[in-house]
C-alpha angles and dihedrals in degrees: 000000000000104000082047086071131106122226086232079060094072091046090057084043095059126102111287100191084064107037083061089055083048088060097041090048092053097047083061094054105040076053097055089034082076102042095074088056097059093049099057080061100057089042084062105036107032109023100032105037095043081040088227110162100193089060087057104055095048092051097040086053089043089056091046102049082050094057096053097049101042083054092046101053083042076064097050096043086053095053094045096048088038079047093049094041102043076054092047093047085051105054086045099057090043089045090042088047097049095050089051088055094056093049117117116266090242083063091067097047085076098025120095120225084210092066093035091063081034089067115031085048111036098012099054099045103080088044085055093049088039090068089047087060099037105095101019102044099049096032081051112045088036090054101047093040082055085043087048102051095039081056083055094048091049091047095038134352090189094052101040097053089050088049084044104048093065083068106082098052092065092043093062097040102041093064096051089058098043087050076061100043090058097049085057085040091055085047095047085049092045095049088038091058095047082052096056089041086054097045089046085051082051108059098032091054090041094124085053097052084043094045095052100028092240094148091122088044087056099036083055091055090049094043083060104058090039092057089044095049087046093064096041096050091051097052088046094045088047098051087040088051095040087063089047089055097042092057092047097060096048079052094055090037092057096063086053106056085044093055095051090045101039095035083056109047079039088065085045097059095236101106119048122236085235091048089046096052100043090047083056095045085046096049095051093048089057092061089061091054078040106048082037081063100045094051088045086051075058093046100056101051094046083054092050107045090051086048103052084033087054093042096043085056094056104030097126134110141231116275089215129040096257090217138023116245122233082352144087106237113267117279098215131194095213103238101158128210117178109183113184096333125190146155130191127195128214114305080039089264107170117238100163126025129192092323111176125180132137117219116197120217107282098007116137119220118182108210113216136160135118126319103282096018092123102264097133085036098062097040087055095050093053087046093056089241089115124024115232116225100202135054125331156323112183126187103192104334090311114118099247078217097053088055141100125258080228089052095056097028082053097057103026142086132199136192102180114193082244109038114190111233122199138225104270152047123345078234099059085044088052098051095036094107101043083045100064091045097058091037102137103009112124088216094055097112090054090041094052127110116282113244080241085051093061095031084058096044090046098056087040087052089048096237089108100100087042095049084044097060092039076068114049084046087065122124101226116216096222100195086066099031094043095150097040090055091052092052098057093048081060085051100056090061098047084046091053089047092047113038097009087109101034092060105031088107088061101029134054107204126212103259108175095222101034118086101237116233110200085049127085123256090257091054093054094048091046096033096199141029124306108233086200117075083218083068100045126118094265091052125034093077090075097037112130088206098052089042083045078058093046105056094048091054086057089243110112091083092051090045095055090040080058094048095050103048092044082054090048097045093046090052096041092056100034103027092108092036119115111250091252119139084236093070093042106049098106081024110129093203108061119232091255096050096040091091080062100053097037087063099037088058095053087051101052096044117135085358121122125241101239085061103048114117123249093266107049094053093052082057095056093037093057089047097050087045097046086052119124108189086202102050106023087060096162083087131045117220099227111246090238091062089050087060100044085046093065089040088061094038082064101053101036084055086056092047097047089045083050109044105017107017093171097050096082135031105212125222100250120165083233100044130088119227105231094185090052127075121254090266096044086048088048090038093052089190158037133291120227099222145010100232119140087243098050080053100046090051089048097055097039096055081044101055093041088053094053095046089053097044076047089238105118102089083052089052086043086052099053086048098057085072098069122128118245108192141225109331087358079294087159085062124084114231096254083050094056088047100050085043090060096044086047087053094050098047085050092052075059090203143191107234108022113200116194116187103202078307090171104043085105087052128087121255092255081052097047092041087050091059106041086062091049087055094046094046115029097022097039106110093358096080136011111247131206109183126173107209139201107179104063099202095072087058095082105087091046125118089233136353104212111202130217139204132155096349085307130119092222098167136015133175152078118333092249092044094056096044093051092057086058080217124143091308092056084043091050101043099042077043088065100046 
């Protein structure tokens, strides 16, 4: 097991092909690291002092041909041990991850996600980065100290021992203060990881902390760690920097004593200036190989304490074997015995006691009982995601305990209240389950899910309206989908044909020569989507192009005239109105602009247009612009501006054909609108509200058009890439419900277990499948559901009924009510 590992096991486990071209690398370098020494020597002695040029030059060439190598194999040694250790931090954290998936579900009751990210992310890195060290940094800087010092023995014994003898102080005292550096370091770890855990408490309680105005409660709890992980951190950083300081001094003690002792046997005569110099320049280059190994000797036991720390946290096993070994995992039926079950959690506090029940394949049971009785428990027990610690659950004559977590995964489904949803498309979700099953069979891709098998469990599930519109708000990108773009361009107009008058009272359709109500004013000038952000909504107004344009077509005055008497009429009329949505609905100034305006009216007034400020008139232009005659009714648009509006549509659609021919895509009837969605491209216009209704007509013509142009299993299909966000936050919770049921029904298994898997649904939803489950899944697949909503209990097998861990109750529906027992008390109860 992983957490069992040493960190020396991922050493032995590096690739040793390459750890050999790393030695040999480094021979070569502590080699040429000397070179240069000896050089220095000869330039003094020889060239400079016989004044030979040509001596000079060879050595000078000689020392410089030794530095770049030697940099450049520096170079090569870092990129193979970054590249060792980057490997070795890779297969940890897969190894680790792996492990942490298998852990029991009780584990992460008490487990964090905060220092489970914590350490797979930040603790394991230096031990990573430690196996990429752990060969070339020590057999380097080892090497060429030993080079070095065997270079100060050849120049001067004296010397050298007296260099030398400063060495073993600061053997002996460095380790006594790093002993105590790494009991600060396992602190500072400790009190890091209860930080994370409470910043990870934080967040995710956030809507308690808002809801009861706790924010000093919890600035106090942080305070606390802070202050803990401050003192810590000083005492850590102090005994890491006092190494650091008492190295430094022996280093700068050493010169000193070398200068008393060389300059004087230099004055002697007994030591030559070359020598000298090169002994000094020696001795300073053995401190670089010394002060490497000390902060690798740092290193090492910051890499090690994260390590043990990270191991020690997860250092638990599976509670199941994962695969079956020399065998397929088990194709069950689902027939269910439970003899005196129980499970007990830590405390021995008692969840589940003596249930018994017997569940025949396909057979449906509904367990109820009070809030806490053991329902979800139990559900979960017979599903291997808890391990029972008393008597006995029993598919088909196998031990649910003595199987593999394939054996159970393989034949079972589960719809938890809360399903988990991934990062990723509604597609990947769908097929999760189906997924995990087939991981590793070469014949996955064939065995897969047909497109028609997830069309039919998404419309089953109920998601297939919302999968369906995902889709036809989807943006095509035209290069890769060029026919389907071209069919839908062949829709619109049979939609048109077909449904154009029926609904004319809900949708304005794009029509080239009429002014377009339900559009702003900039929609109706431009009359399609801009392709350049300069040119956006939020944008063009302040264009200097398009107010280049503007100006040109004769329509910025009347464009400012429009701005300033919306602004006057809306204030005129709201102005003592309390800033509340209700007022503001057909209001062309938004609540939170209307300050502005206010004030902006009060400012222009009586002032002429041509001598308004910058400013001003950028107000009044992105007003004008932002009007919708059909929906901003507290001010007409005069029929004469309407008019000088389509005149400018059309020139403005001359110029930019003219002079930018990519910056907009135009509405046309035969063109397809790369920068709208597919229904925005079949639709070819604007509906006139937003009311649930407008909407409902819509679709449904929509969705009649494209079964019958054979094109809405295409639509479905585009849909199913949506994305669906972080935790699935782009669905809403019914969706993720109805996901999960529809992943289970694909997965198509033997033994389905819901765990109150529609309480997030309507009551038309929930009542939709529980039909499904009495009529398609009845007899097809046993079915274990906890319910909350007791009048869908009626058409199961058995109801079992639950109270205090105990299986007080179990039997049909009618059994049950004519013993007037818990069920009849629970039920009469609820209504």
């Amino acid at each position: 097991m992983i957490t069992k590992r040493p960190l020396s096991y991922w050493i032995k486990k590096s690739d040793l092909k390459i750890q050999l071209l790393l030695i040999g690398i480094i021979l070569i370098t502590v080699a040429t690291r000397v070179i240069p020494l000896e050089m220095q020597k000869k330039i003094i002695n020889q060239a400079i002092s016989m004044r030979k040029m040509d001596l000079l030059l060879m050595y000078s060439g000689m020392y410089l041909a030794a530095v770049v190598s030697a940099s450049l194999l520096k170079g090569v040694i870092t990129l193979l041990q970054t590249y060792l250790g980057q490997k070795a931090l890779a297969r940890m954290r897969k190894e680790l991850y792996a492990h942490i998936l298998t852990l029991p579900l009780s584990y992460f009751r008490k487990a964090n996600p905060g220092m489970v990210v914590s350490s797979l992310v930040t603790e394991l890195a230096p031990a990573g980065e430690f196996v990429g060290q752990s060969i070339a940094v020590p057999v380097t800087n080892i090497l060429t100290l030993l080079s070095f010092a065997g270079y100060l023995f050849y120049l001067n014994p004296t010397m050298a021992a007296i260099s030398m003898a400063l060495y073993p102080v600061v053997i002996i005292l460095i380790p006594r203060l790093q002993k105590r550096s790494n009991r600060a370091n396992k602190k500072r770890v400790d009190i890091t990881r209860n930080l994370s855990s409470r910043i990870n408490e934080t967040v995710t309680g956030i809507h308690e902390i808002h809801g009861n105005g706790s924010y000093k409660i919890e600035n106090r709890k942080y305070g606390q760690f802070v202050d803990e992980l401050f003192k810590i951190r000083i005492v850590w950083i102090l005994y890491k920097q006092g190494i650091k300081v008492f190295n430094n001094f022996f280093q700068n003690l050493g010169p000193f004593l070398l200068f008393l002792v060389g300059g004087y046997l230099a004055i002697q005569g007994k030591f030559d200036l070359g020598a000298l110099v090169a002994f000094l320049s020696a001795y300073e280059k053995i401190y670089d190989p010394w002060k490497e190994l000390m902060d690798f000797y740092q290193v090492h036991n910051d890499a090690s304490v994260r390590y043990e720390r990270v191991m020690e946290y997860f250092d638990d096993e599976p509670e199941f074997e994962l695969e079956p070994e020399g065998r397929e995992p088990l194709k069950l039926k689902g027939e269910i015995n439970v003899q005196n079950l129980g499970f007990a959690v830590a405390g021995g506090v008692r969840l589940l006691k003596q249930i018994n029940m017997h569940l025949d394949q396909g057979e449906q049971l509904a367990l109820v009982g009070f809030s806490g009785s053991g329902k979800s428990t139990l559900a979960q027990c017979i599903s291997q995601l808890y391990k029972y610690t008393g008597g006995s659950v029993k598919i088909d004559g196998y031990e649910v305990a003595d199987l593999t977590k394939a054996d159970v995964v393989n034949n079972t489904g589960i719809v938890s209240q809360s399903p988990y949803i991934f990062s990723g498309s509604l597609k990947e979700n769908l097929l999760y389950s189906c997924t995990a099953v087939l991981e590793g069979d070469p014949q996955a891709e064939e065995k897969m899910p047909t497109r028609d098998a997830m069309i039919e469990s998404i419309q089953q599930a109920g998601i297939f309206v919302d999968v369906l519109r995902f889709g036809l708000n989807t943006v095509l990108d035209t290069d890769q989908n060029p026919e389907l773009a071209e069919r839908i361009v062949r829709i619109r107009k049979n939609f048109h044909t077909d449904y154009g008058q029926q609904l004319a009272d809900s949708v304005e359709f794009y029509h080239e020569g009429e002014y377009l109500e339900y559009s702003s004013v900039m929609a109706n000038i431009i009359f399609g989507n801009p392709n350049d952000e300069k040119y956006s909504p939020q944008n063009i107004s302040t264009n200097p192009a398009f107010l280049e344009f503007l100006r040109g077509a004769q329509l910025e005055t009347p464009l400012l005239s429009l701005g300033r008497e919306i602004a006057r009429q809306t204030v005129d009329i709201l102005g003592n109105m309390p800033m509340d949505e209700v007022f503001f609905e057909q209001s062309p100034i938004p609540t939170e602009k209307f300050e502005e305006y206010k004030k902006l009216v009060n400012h222009i007034e009586r002032r002429p247009l041509q001598e308004l400020e910058a400013e001003d008139r950028k107000m009044l232009m992105r007003l004008a612009m932002d009007f919708i005659p059909g929906k901003h009714k507290m001010v007409v648009l005069p029929d004469l501006l309407r008019n000088l509006l389509l005149d400018g549509r059309k020139l403005f659609f001359e110029k930019v054909h003219r002079m930018m021919p990519n910056a907009f895509s135009f509405f046309r009837m035969t063109d397809y609108i790369s920068s709208q969605t597919i229904l925005d491209n079949i639709l070819f216009g604007k509906p006139k509200s937003d009311h649930p209704k407008v909407q409902d007509a819509i679709n449904q013509s929509m969705i009649q058009l494209l079964i019958e142009e054979d094109l809405l299993e295409k639509i479905v299909e585009i849909g199913m890439e949506f994305d669906v966000g972080t935790k699935g936050d782009k669905l809403s919770g019914g969706q993720r419900q109805k996901l999960a049921i529809a992943r289970t029904f694909l997965k198509n298994p033997p033994i389905m277990i819901m765990d109150e898997a529609t309480s997030a649904l309507d009551n038309s939803s929930q009542n939709r499948i529980q039909n499904l489950l009495e009529t398609k899944w009845k007899g097809r697949s046993t079915l274990i559901s906890v319910i909350h909503r007791l009048d869908t209990i009626k058409n199961y097998d058995k109801i079992a009924v639950m109270k205090a861990g105990k299986l007080v109750e179990i039997g049909p529906y009618t059994d049950l009510m004519n013993k007037k027992g818990i069920l009849y008390e629970l039920v009469h109860g609820a209504d």
